[in-house]
N, C-alpha and C positions, 0 to 999 in steps of 0.2 A: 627361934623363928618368930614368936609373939612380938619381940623387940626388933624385929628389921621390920616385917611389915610395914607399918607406923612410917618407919624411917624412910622405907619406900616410896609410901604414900606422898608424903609431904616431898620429897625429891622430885617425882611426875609432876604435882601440882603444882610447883614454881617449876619448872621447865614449861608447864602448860601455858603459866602467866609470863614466861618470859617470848614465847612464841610469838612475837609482835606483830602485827599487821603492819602492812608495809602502806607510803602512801596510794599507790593505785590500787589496792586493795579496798582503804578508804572509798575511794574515788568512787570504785565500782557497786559498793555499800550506795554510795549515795544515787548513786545510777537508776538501782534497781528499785530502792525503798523510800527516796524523799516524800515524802507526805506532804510538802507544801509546792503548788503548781502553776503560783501568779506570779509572775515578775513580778522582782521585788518594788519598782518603780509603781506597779500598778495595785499594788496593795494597799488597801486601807484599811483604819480599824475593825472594820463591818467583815475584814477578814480574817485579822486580828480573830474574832471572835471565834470563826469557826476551827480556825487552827489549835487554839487552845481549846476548844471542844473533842477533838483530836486527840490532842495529849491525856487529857481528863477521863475519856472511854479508855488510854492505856494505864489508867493509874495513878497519874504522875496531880501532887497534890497543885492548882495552880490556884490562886485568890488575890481579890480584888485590894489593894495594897493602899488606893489613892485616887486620887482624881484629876486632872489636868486644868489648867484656868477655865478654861469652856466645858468641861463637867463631863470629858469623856473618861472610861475608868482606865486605869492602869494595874497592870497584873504584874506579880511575880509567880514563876515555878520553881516547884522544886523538889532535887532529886538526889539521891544514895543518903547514907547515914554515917558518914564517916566524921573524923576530927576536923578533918583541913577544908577549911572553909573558904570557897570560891565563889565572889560576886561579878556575876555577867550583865550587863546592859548596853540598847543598843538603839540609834535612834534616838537620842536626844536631838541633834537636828533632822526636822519632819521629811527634809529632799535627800537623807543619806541614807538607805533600806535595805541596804544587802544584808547585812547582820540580821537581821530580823529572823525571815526565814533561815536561815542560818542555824541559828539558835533553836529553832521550832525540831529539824529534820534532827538537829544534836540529841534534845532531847530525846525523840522517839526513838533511834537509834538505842541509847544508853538502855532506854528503859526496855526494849524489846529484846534485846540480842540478849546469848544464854553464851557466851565466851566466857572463857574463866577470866582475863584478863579483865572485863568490864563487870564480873560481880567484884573482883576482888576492886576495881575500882570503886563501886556503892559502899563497900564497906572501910573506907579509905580517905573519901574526901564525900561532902557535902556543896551542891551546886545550888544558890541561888541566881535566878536569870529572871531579867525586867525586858519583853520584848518591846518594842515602842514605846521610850521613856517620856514621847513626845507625839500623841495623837494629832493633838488640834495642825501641830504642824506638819503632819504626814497629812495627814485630810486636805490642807494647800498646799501639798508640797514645797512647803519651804521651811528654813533653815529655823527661824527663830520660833516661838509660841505666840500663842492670840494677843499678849501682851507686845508685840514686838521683840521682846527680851531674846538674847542667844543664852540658854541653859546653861552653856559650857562657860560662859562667862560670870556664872551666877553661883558660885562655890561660897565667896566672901559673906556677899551682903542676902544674898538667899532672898529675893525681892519673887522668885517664880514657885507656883505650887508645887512644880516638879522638878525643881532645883531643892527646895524643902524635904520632899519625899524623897530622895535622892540620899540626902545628908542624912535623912531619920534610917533610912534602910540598913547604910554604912554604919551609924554610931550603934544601932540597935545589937547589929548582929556582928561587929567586928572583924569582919573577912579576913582571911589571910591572904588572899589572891584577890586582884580584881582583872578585870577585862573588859574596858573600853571599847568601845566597836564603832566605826565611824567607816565614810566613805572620804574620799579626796576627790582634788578635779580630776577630768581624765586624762589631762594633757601635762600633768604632773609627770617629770621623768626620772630616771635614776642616773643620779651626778649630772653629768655630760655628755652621756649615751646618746642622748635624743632616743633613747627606748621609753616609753610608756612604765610607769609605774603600778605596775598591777595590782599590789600587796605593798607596804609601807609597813613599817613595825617601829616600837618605841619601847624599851625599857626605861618607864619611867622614873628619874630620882628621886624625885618630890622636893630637890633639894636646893637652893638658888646655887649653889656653886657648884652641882653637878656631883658631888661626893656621892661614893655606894656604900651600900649597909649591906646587911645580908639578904634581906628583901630584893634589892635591884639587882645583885648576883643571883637571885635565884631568876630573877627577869630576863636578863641578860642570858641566860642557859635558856631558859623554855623558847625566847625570842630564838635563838642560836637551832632549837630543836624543830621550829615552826619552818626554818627557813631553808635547812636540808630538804626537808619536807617538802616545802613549794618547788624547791627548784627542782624536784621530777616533772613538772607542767610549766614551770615561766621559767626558768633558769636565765638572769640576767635583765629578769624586768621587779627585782623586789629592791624597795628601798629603805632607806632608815629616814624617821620622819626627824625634824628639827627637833632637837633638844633644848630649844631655851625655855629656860623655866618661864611659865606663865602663872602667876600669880592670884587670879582671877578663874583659872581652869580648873576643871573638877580632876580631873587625870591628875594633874600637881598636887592637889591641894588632897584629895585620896590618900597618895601613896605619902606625905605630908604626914598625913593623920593617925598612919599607921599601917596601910594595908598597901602592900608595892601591886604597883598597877602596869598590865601592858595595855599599849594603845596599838588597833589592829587598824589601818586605815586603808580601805579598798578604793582602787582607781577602778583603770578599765582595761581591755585589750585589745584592739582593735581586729574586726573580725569576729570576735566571741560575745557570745550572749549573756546575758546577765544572767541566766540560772547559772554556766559556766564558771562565775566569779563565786553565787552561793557555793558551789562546790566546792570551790579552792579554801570558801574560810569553813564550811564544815572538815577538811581534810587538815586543817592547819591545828584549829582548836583539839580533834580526835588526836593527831601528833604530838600535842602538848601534853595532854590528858594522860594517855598512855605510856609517857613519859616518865611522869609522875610515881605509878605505878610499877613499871617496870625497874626504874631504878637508870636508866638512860638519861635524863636528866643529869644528873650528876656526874658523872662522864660525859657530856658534850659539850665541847671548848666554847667560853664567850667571845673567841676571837672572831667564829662565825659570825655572828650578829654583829661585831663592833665595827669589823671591816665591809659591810657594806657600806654604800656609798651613802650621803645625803641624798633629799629630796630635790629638785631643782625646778624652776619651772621655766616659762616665755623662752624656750627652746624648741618649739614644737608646735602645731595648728593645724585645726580638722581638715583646713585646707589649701592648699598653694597653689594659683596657677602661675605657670613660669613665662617671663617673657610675653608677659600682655601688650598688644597696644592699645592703650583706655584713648579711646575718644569719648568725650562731655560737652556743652555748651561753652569752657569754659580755656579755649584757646586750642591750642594745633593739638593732634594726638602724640601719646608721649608712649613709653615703654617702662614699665615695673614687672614684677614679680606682687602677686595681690595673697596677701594670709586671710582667712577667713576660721573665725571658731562661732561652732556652736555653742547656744544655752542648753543648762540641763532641765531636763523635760520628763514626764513621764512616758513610757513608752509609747502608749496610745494616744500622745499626742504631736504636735508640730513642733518640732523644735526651732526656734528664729535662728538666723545665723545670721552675723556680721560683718562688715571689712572690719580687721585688726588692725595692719599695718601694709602699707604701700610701700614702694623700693625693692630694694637689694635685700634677700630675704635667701641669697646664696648660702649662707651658714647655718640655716634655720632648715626643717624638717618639716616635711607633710604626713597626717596619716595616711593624704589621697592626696596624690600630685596631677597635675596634668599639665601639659606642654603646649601654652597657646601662641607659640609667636607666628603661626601662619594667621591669626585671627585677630579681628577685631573683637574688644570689649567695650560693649554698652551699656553702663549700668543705666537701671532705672533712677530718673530723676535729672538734673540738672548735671552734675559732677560728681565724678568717685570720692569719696572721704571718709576717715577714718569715723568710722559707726554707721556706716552707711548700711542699709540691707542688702545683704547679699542674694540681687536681682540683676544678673546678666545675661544679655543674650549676646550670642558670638557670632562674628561674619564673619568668613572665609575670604581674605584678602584680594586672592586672586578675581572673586566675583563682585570684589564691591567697587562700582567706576568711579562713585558722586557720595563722600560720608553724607551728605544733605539726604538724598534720594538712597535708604537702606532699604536693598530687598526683603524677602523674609530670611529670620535668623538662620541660620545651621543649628544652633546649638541652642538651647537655652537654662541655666543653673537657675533655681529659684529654692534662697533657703534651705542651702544642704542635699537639694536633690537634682536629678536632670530631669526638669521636664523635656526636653527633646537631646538625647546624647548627642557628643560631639561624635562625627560622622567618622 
């Protein structure tokens, strides 16, 4: 009897850790417990700070790692005590921030829950995570650092403080895993869908010819495991991001080095909010994780991941209206189809939008269509043109006698929004 117990034991407790959370179980995890509450668009270092004061009151070791050209600090955390070592960073470009939070809710999560599956993961792998690899550039929300430099292009010649810190982190501590975290446009779609690209995935090769080692099969499975995953919530809006080796990229030049890299790149959804997108990459990274662990991994085919589609993009635009007639100063009114995209902005602010492209825009997609052929369109200014601001007002045909003498508008679109909707 002394000799089964034992044997008991340990039977329950891998049945415990194989009990897997599912992903909306995830989901509802992050529903109820995320600790981070600003869009991620609206975040900056100064929040940075208290988030990681957050982690710090649960335990979790986090320290000042570096400094950014403009002398803001950069942190790594870090969490369980295992062998396999996983480096996470996110935010190398300042306007891409969904990872960020992401990463914050990840940790707390890990470090609070009492699941057998997530001690036996502390004892198992080792998480290094850098949240905003790129203050100075989140603080302007923009892509590159105070130097102008883009990070992501600064693997080679290392000319950025935090393309340096970067490389030290990597050589220091030699990861086995990495995780790249990035955002895409949002008007990025998958293949020929014309659907939005919500999730983009990349098993890195590191390799110019694209050759796999065992590193990038082990990428190519976690990728494969992230993407069953999603598609409980996007099913048919995840893509696989270009695979040409870039040579000048840290994600290349990474998994290069040594350590196979996936690159997670978040778009958008139209309709869904931006904490909605943190959730999908805390439920993606938890799926991978757990994976790990569970031994699921290793059982999950890389044909998942290889057959989705590419990236695609100039398929799609924030906005169409169909069947305009543009009247301008600058000859008789004519008939187009008008594309209009916004800039990316932070939340709390005005995003510009512009004409893209004028014409036949039959084969193209709107996220927001509208149907103006009973209207006229008047843009502000002399004539419609490509880059023009998207500033029109609309007159209902049937009321307009004299184009010279325009009564007041029916409609008016200004920059993305309706100041007065179409009727």
């Amino acid at each position: 009897m002394k000799r089964v117990l034992p044997g008991l034991f340990f039977i329950f407790l891998h049945l415990s850790i194989m009990n897997a959370q599912s992903p909306k179980e995830f989901a509802e995890i992050w529903t109820k417990s995320h600790v981070t509450g600003i869009l991620p668009s609206n975040t900056r270092h100064k929040d940075l700070l208290v988030y990681l004061g957050k982690l710090k009151k649960l335990g979790i070791k986090v320290s000042e790692v570096g400094k950014s050209y403009g002398g803001r600090e950069i942190f790594q955390a870090e969490w369980g005590k295992g062998q396999l070592k996983i480096f996470m960073w996110s935010q190398m470009h300042g306007d891409e921030p969904t990872a960020t939070p992401a990463l914050i809710d990840l940790l707390a999560f890990l470090q609070t829950s009492r699941l057998a599956w997530v001690k036996k993961l502390s004892q198992t792998i080792t998480i290094h995570a850098v949240p905003m690899l790129n203050p100075d550039g989140t603080e302007l929300f923009q892509r590159r650092n105070l130097q102008f430099i883009d990070i992501n292009r600064d693997a080679r010649r290392l000319e950025t403080p935090e393309g340096q810190l970067l490389k030290k982190l990597c050589d220091d501590w030699k990861p086995n895993l990495g995780f790249n975290l990035h955002n895409q446009n949002s008007l990025t779609t998958v293949g020929s869908t014309k659907k939005q690209a919500t999730i983009s995935l990349l098993a890195v090769s590191g390799d110019k010819e694209g050759k796999s080692n065992d590193g990038h099969l082990l990428t190519r499975r976690l990728c494969s495991v992230m993407v069953k995953s999603l598609e409980t919530f996007i099913k048919g809006n995840i893509g696989r991001y270009d695979d040409e080796y870039n040579e000048r990229a840290f994600g290349d030049n990474i998994s290069a080095w040594g350590t196979p890299v996936i690159l997670v790149e978040t778009g958008a959804m139209h309709g869904k909010s931006e904490m909605f997108l943190v959730k999908l990459n805390f439920v993606a990274y938890l799926s991978a994780l757990q994976s790990i662990v569970d031994g699921t991994e290793k059982q999950t085919s890389m044909s998942v991941y290889d057959n989705l589609p590419f990236n695609s993009t100039g398929d799609i635009y924030n906005f169409i209206f169909r069947k305009a007639t543009i009247v301008g100063d600058k000859g008789e009114p004519y008939s187009a189809d008008v594309g209009v995209n916004s800039e990316r902005r932070r939340a709390n602010e005005y995003p510009p939008a512009f004409v893209q492209e004028i014409g036949d825009l039959s084969v193209y997609a709107g996220l927001e269509e509208f149907d103006v052929k009973d209207y006229y369109l008047v843009p502000k200014g002399d004539f419609l043109h490509i880059g023009s601001n998207a500033e029109f007002s609309f007159y209902k045909k049937s009321s307009v006698k004299d184009l010279k003498k325009l009564p007041e508008p029916d409609a008016i679109f200004l920059n993305g929004k309706w100041k007065k909707p179409l009727p």
